[in-house]
N, C-alpha and C positions, 0 to 999 in steps of 0.2 A: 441815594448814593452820595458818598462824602466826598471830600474833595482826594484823600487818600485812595479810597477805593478806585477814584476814577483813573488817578494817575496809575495806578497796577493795574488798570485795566488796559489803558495805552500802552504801557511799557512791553502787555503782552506782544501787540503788535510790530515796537518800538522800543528794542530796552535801553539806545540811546537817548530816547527823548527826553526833553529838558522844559523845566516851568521857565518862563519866561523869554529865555534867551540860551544859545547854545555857544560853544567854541569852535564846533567841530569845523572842519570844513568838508566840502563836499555834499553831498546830500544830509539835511537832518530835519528831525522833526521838534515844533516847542510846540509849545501850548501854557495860556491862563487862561483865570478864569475872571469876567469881566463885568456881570451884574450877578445881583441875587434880588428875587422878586419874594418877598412876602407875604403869607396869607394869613388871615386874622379871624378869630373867631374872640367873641366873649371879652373885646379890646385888648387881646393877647395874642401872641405868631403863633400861628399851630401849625405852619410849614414855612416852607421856601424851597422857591427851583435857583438853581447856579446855573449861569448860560457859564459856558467855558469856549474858547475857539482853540482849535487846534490848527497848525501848521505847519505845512510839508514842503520844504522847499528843495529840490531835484534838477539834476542836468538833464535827467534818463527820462525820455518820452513814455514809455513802460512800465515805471518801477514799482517794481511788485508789491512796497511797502504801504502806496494809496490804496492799493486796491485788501492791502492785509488791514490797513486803518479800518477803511469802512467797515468789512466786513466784523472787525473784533466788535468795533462802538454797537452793531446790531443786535449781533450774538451775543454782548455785554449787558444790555438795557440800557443804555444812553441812547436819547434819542436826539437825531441828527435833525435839527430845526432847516439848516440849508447846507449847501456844498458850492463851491465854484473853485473854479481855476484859470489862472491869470497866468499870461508871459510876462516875465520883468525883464526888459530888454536891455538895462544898465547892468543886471548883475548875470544875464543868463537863463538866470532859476524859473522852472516853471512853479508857482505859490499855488499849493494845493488848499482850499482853507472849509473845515469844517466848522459851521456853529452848532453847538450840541448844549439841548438843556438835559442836567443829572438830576 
């Protein structure tokens, strides 16, 4: 999966979400992507995975769009390496954070 493909694959979930950083206020989602690991054959790449981490940050204890995240990266073929979620108690936001290598 490329790094395009993945972004249209999150956008399904999220067609606000943003590479890097966002404007919006209120609820939003970003996402980069933050290694790429290497495989070598014949002293040439003959692959590489992209970790990317995705980002949900929400006032809503509920909001529908973590649980549409997960669900798209599954149904998408991204696979979700870890998940967690933090209170940030200076800005409110609960930080939903997925690592998914493509």
């Amino acid at each position: 999966m490329t790094l395009t493909e993945f972004k249209n694959l999150l956008l399904e979930a999220d067609p606000k979400a943003k590479r890097y950083m966002s404007l919006e206020s209120g609820n939003y989602t970003v996402w980069s992507d933050y290694n790429r690991v290497f495989e070598t054959a014949d002293d040439r790449i003959s692959d590489s995975d992209v970790y990317v981490q995705v980002d949900r940050y929400t006032k809503d204890e509920h909001d529908p769009v973590v649980d549409l995240i997960t669900q798209t990266l599954d149904e998408g073929g991204a696979a979700v390496v870890a998940r967690r979620s933090l209170f940030e108690k200076d800005s409110g936001y609960i930080h939903h954070i997925w690592d998914v290598k493509i």
